[in-house]
N, CA, C and O atoms as a CHARMM CRD file, in Angstrom:
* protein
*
  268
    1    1 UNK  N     94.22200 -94.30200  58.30000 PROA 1      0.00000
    2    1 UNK  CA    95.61700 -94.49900  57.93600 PROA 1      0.00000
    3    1 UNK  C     96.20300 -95.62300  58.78800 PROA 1      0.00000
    4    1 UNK  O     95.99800 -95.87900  59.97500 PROA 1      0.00000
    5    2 UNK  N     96.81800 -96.10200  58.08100 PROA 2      0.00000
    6    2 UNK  CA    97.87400 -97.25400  58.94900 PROA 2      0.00000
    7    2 UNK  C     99.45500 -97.08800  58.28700 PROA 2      0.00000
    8    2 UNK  O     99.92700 -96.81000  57.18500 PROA 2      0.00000
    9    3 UNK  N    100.02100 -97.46400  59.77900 PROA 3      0.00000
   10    3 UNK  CA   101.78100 -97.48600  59.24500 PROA 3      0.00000
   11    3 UNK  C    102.39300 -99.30300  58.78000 PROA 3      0.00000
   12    3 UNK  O    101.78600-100.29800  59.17600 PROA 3      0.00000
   13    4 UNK  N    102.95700 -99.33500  58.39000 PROA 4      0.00000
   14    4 UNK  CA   103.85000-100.02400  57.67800 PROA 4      0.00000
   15    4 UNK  C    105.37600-100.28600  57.55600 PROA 4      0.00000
   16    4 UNK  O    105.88700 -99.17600  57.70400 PROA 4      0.00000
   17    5 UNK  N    106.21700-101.07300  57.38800 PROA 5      0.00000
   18    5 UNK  CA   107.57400-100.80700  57.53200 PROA 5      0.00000
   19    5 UNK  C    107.85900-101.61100  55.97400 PROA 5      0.00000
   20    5 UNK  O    107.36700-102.71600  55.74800 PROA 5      0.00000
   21    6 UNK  N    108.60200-100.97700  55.10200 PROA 6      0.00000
   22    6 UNK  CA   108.74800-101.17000  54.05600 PROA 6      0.00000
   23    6 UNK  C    110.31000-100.64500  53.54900 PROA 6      0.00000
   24    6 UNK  O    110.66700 -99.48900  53.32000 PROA 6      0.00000
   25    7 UNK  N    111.18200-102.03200  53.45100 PROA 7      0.00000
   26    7 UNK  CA   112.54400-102.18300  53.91200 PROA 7      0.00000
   27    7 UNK  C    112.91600-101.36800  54.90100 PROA 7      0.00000
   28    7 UNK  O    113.51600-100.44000  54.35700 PROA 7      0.00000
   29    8 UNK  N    112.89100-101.21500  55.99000 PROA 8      0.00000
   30    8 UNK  CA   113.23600-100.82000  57.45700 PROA 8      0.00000
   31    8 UNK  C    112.50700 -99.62500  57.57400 PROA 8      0.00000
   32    8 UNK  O    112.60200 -99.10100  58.68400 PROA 8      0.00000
   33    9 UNK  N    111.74600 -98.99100  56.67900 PROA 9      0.00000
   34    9 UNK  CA   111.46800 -97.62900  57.11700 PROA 9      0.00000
   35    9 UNK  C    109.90900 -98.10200  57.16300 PROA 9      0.00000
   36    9 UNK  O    109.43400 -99.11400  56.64800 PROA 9      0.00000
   37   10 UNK  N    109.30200 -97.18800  57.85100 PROA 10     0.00000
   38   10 UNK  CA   107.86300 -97.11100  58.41500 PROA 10     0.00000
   39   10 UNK  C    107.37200 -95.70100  56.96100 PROA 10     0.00000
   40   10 UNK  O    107.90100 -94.65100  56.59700 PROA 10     0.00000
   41   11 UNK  N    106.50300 -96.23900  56.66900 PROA 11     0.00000
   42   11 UNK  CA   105.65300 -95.75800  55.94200 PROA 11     0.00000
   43   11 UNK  C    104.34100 -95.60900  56.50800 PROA 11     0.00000
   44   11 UNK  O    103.91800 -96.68300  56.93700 PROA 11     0.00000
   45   12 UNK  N    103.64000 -94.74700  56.63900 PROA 12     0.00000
   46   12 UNK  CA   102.06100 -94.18800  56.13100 PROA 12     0.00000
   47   12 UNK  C    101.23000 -94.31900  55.37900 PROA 12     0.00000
   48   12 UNK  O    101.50300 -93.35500  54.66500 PROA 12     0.00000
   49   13 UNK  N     99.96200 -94.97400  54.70600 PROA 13     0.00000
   50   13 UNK  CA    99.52600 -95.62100  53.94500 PROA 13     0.00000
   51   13 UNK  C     97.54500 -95.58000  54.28700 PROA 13     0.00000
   52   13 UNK  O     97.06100 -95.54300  55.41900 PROA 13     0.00000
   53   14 UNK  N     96.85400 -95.59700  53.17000 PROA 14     0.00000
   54   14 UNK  CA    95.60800 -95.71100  53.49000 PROA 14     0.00000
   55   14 UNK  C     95.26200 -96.62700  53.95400 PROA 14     0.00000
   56   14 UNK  O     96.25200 -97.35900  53.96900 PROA 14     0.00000
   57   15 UNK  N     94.05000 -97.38100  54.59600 PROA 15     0.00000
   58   15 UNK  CA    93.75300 -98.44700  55.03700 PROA 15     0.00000
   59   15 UNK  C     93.47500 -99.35200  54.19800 PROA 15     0.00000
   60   15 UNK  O     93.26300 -98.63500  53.22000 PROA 15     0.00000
   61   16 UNK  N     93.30500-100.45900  53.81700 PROA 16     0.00000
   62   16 UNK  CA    92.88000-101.23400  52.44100 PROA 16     0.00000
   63   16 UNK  C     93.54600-101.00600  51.20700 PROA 16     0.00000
   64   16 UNK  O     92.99400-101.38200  50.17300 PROA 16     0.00000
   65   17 UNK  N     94.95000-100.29500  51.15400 PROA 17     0.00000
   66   17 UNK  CA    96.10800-100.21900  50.24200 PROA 17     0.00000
   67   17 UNK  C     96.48800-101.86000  49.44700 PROA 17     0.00000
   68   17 UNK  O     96.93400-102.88700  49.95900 PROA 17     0.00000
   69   18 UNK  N     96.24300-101.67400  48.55900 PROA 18     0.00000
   70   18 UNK  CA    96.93400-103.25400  47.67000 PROA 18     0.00000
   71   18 UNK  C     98.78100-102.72200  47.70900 PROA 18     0.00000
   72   18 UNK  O     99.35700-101.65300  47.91200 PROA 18     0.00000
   73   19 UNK  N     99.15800-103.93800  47.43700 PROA 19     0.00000
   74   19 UNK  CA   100.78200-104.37800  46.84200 PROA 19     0.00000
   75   19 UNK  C    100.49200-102.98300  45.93000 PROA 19     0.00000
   76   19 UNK  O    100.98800-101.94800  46.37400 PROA 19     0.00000
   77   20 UNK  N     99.68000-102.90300  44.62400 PROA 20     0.00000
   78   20 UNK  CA   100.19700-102.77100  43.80000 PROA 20     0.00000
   79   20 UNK  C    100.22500-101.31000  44.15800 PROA 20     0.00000
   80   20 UNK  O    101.09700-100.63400  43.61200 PROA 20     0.00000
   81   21 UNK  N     99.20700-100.59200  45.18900 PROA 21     0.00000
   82   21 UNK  CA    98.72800 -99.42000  45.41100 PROA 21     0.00000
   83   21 UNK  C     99.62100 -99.02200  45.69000 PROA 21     0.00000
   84   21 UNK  O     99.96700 -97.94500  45.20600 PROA 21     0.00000
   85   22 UNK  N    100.52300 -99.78000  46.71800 PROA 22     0.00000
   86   22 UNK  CA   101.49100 -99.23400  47.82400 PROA 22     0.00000
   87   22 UNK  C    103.11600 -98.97400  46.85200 PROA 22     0.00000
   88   22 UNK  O    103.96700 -98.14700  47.18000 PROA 22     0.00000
   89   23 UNK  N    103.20300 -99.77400  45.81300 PROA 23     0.00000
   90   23 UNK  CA   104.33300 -99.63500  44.65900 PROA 23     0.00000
   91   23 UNK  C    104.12000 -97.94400  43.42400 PROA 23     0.00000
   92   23 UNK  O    104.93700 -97.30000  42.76700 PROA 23     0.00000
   93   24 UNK  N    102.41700 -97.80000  43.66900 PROA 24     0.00000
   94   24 UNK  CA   102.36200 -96.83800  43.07400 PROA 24     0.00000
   95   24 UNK  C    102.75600 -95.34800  44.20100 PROA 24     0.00000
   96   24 UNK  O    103.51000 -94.40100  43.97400 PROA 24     0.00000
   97   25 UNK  N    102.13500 -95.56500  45.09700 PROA 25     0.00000
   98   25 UNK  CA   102.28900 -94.26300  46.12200 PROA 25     0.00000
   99   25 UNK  C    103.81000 -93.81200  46.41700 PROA 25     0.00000
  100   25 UNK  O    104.12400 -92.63300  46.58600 PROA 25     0.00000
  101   26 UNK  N    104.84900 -95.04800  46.46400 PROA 26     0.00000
  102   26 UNK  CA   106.35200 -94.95200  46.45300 PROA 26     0.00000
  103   26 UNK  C    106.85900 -94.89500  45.03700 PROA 26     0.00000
  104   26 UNK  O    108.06000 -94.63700  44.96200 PROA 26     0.00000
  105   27 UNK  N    106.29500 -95.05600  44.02000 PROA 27     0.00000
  106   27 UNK  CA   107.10100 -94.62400  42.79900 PROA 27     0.00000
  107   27 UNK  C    107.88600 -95.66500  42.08900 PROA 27     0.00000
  108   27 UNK  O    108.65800 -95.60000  41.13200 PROA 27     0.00000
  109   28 UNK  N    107.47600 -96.62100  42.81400 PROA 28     0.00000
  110   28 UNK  CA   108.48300 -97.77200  42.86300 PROA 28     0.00000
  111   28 UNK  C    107.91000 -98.33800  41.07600 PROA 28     0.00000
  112   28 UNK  O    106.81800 -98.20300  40.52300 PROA 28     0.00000
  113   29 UNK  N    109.40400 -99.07800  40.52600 PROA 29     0.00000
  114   29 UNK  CA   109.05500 -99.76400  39.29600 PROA 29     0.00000
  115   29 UNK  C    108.54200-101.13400  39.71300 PROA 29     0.00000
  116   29 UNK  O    108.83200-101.90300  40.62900 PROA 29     0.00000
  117   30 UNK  N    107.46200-101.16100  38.46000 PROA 30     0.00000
  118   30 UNK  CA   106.66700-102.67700  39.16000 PROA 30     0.00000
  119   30 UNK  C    107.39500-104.01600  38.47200 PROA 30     0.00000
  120   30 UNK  O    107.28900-105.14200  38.96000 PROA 30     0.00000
  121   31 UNK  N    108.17500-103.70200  37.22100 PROA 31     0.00000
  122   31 UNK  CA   109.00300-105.09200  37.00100 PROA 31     0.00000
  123   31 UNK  C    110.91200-105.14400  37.69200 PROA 31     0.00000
  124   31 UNK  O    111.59700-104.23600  38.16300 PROA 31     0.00000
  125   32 UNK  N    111.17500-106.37200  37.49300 PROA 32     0.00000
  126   32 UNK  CA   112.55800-106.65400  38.00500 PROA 32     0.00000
  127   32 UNK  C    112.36900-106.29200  39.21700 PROA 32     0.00000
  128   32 UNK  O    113.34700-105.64000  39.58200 PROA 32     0.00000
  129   33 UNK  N    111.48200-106.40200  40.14700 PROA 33     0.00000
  130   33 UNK  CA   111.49400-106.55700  41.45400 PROA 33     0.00000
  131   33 UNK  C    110.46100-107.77200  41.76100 PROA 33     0.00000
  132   33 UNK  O    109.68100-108.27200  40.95100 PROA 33     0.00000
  133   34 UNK  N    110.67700-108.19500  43.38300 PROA 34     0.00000
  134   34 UNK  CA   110.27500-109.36100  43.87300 PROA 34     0.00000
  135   34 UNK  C    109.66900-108.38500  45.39100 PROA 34     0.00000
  136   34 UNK  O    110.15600-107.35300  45.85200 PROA 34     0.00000
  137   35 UNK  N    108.50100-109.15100  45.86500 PROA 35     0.00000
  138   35 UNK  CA   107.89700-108.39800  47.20200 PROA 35     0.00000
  139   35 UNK  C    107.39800-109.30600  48.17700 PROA 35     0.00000
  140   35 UNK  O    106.59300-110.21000  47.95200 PROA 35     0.00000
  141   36 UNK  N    108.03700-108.95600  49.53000 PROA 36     0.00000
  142   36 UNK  CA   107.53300-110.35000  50.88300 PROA 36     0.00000
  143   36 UNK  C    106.94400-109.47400  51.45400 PROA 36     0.00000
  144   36 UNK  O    107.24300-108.28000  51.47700 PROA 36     0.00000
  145   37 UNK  N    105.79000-110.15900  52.11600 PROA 37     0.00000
  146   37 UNK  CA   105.30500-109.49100  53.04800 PROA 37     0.00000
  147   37 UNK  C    105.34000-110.60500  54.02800 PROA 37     0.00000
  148   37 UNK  O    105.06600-111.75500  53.68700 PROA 37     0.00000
  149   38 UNK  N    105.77900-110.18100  55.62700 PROA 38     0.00000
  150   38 UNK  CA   106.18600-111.15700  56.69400 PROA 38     0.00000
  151   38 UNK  C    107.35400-112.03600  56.57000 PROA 38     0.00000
  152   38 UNK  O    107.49200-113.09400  57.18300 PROA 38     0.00000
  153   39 UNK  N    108.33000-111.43700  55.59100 PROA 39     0.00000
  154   39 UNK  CA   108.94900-112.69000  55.18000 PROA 39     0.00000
  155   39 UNK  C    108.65300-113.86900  54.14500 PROA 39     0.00000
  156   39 UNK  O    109.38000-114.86200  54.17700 PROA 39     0.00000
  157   40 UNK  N    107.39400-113.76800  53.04600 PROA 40     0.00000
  158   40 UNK  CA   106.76300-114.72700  52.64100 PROA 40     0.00000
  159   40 UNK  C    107.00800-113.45400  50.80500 PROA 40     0.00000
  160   40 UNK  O    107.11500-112.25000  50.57100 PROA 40     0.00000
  161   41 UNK  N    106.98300-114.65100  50.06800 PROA 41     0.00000
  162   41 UNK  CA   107.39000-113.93300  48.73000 PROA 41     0.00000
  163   41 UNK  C    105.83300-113.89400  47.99000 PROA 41     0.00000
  164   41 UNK  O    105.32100-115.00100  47.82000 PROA 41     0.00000
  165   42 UNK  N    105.13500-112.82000  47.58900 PROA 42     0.00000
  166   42 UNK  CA   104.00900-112.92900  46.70800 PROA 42     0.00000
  167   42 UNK  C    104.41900-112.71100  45.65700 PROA 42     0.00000
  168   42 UNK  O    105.26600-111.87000  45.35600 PROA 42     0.00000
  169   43 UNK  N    103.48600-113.95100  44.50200 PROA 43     0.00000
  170   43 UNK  CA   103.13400-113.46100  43.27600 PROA 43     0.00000
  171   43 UNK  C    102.68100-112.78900  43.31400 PROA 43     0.00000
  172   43 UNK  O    101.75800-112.48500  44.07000 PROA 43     0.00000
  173   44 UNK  N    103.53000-111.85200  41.84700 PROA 44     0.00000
  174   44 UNK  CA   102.64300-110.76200  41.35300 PROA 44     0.00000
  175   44 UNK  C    101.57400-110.95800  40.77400 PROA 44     0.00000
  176   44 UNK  O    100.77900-110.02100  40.70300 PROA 44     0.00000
  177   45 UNK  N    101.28000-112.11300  40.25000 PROA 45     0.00000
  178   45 UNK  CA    99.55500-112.08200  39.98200 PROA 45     0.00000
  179   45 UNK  C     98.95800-111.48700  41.23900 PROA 45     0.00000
  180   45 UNK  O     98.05300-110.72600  40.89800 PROA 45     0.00000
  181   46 UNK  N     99.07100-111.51800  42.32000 PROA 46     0.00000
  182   46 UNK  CA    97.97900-111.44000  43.83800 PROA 46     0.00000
  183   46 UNK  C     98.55100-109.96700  44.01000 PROA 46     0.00000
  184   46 UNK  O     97.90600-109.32700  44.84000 PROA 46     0.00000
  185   47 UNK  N     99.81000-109.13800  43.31400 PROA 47     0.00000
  186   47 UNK  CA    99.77200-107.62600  44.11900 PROA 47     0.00000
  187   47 UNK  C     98.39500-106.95700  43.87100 PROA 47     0.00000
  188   47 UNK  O     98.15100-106.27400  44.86600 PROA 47     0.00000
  189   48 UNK  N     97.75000-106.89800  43.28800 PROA 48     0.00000
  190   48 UNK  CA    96.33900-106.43200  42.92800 PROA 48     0.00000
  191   48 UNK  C     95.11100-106.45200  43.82000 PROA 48     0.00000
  192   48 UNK  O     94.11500-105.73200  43.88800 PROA 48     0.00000
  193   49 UNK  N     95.68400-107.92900  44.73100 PROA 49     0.00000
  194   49 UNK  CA    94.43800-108.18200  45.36700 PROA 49     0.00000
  195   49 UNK  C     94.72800-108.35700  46.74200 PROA 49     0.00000
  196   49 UNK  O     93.78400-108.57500  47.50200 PROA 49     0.00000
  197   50 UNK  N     96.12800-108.28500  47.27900 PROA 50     0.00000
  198   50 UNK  CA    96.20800-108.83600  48.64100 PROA 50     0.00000
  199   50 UNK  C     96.21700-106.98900  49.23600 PROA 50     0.00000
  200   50 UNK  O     96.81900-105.93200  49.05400 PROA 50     0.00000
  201   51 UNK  N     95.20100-107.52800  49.94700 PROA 51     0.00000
  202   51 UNK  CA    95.73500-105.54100  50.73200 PROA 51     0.00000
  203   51 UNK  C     96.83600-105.82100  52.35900 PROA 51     0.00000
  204   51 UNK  O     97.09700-106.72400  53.15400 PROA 51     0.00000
  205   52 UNK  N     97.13600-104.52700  52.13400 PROA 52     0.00000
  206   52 UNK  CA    98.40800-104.67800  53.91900 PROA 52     0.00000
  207   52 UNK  C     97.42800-103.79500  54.63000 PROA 52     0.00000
  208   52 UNK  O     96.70400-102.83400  54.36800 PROA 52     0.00000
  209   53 UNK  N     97.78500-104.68600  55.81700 PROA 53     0.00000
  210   53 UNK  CA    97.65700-104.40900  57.37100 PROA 53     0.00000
  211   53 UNK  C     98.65900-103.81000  58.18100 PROA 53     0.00000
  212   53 UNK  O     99.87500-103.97300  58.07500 PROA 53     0.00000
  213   54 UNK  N     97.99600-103.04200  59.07200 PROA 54     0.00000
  214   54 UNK  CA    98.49000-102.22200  60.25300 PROA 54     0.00000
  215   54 UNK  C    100.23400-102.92400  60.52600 PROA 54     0.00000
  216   54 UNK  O    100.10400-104.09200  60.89200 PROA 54     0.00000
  217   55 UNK  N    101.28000-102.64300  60.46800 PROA 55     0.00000
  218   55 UNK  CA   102.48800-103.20900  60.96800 PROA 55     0.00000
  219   55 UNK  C    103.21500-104.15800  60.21100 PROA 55     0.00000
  220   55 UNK  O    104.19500-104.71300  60.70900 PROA 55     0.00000
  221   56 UNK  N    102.81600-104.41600  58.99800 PROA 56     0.00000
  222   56 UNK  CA   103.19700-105.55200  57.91000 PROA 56     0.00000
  223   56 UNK  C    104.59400-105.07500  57.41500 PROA 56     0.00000
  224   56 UNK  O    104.80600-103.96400  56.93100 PROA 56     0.00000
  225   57 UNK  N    105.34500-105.87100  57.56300 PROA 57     0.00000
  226   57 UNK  CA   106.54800-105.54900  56.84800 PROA 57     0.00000
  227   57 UNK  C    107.17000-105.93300  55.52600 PROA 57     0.00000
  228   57 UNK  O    107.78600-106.95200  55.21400 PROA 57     0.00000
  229   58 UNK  N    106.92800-105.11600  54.99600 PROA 58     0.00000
  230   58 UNK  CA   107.23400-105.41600  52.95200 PROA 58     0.00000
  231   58 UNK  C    108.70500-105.19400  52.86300 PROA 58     0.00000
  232   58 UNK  O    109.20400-104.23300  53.44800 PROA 58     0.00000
  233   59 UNK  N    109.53000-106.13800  52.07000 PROA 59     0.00000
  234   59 UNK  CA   110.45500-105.86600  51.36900 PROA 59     0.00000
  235   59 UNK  C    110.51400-105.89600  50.30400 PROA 59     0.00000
  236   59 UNK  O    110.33100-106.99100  49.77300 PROA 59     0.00000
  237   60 UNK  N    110.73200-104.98300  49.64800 PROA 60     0.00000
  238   60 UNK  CA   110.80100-104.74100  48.19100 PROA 60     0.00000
  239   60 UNK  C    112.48200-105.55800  47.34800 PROA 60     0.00000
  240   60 UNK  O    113.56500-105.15600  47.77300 PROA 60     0.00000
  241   61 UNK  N    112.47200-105.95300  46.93600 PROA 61     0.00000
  242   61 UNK  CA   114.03600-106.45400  46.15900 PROA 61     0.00000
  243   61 UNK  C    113.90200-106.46000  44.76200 PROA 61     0.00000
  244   61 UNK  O    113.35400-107.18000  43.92800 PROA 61     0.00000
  245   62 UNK  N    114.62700-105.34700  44.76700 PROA 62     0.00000
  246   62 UNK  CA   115.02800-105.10500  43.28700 PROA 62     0.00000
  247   62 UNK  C    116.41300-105.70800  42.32900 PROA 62     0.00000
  248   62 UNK  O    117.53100-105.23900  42.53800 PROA 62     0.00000
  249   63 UNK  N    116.19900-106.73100  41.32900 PROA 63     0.00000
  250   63 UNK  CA   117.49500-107.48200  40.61500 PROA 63     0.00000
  251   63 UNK  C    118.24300-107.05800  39.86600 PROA 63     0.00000
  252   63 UNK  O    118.05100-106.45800  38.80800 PROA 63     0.00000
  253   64 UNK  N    119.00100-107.29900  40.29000 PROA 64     0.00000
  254   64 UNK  CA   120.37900-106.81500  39.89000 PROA 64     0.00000
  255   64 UNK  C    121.05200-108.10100  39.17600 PROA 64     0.00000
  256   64 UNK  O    120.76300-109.26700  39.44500 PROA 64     0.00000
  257   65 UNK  N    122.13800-107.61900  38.07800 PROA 65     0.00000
  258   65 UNK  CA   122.63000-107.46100  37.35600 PROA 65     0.00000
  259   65 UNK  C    124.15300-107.47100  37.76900 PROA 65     0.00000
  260   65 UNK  O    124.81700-106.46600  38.02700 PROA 65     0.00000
  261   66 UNK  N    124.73300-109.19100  37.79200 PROA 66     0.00000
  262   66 UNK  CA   126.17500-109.35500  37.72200 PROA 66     0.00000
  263   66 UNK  C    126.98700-110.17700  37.23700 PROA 66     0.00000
  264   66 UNK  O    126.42000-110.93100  36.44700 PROA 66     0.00000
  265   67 UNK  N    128.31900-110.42000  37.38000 PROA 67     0.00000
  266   67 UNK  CA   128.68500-111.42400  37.03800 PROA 67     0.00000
  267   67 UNK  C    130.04600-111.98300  37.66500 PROA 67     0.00000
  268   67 UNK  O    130.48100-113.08100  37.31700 PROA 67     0.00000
């Protein structure tokens, strides 16, 4: 297991977890959102393939809708 901080909170997570793994284990919807890890924005083509490491910090941002 490794922890994670994923928008300010520390998460728990298997070792070798993908983007997309880590969107499924939180429930999270996989469109109308955008995901950084370190501060850096990935395509979603690569959530599939980039796995997280020990202390990585993901922000998830979900779009909204204004005017």
């Amino acid at each position: 297991m490794i922890n994670i901080w994923v928008n300010q909170q520390r998460v728990e997570i298997e070792k070798g977890f993908t983007i997309l793994q880590l969107l499924e284990h939180l429930k999270s919807p996989k469109v109308g959102i955008a995901i950084a890890i370190q501060n850096a924005i990935i395509s979603k083509n690569l959530w599939e393939s980039i796995t997280l490491s020990n202390d990585d910090t993901v922000l998830i941002i979900q779009a909204t809708q204004g005017g």
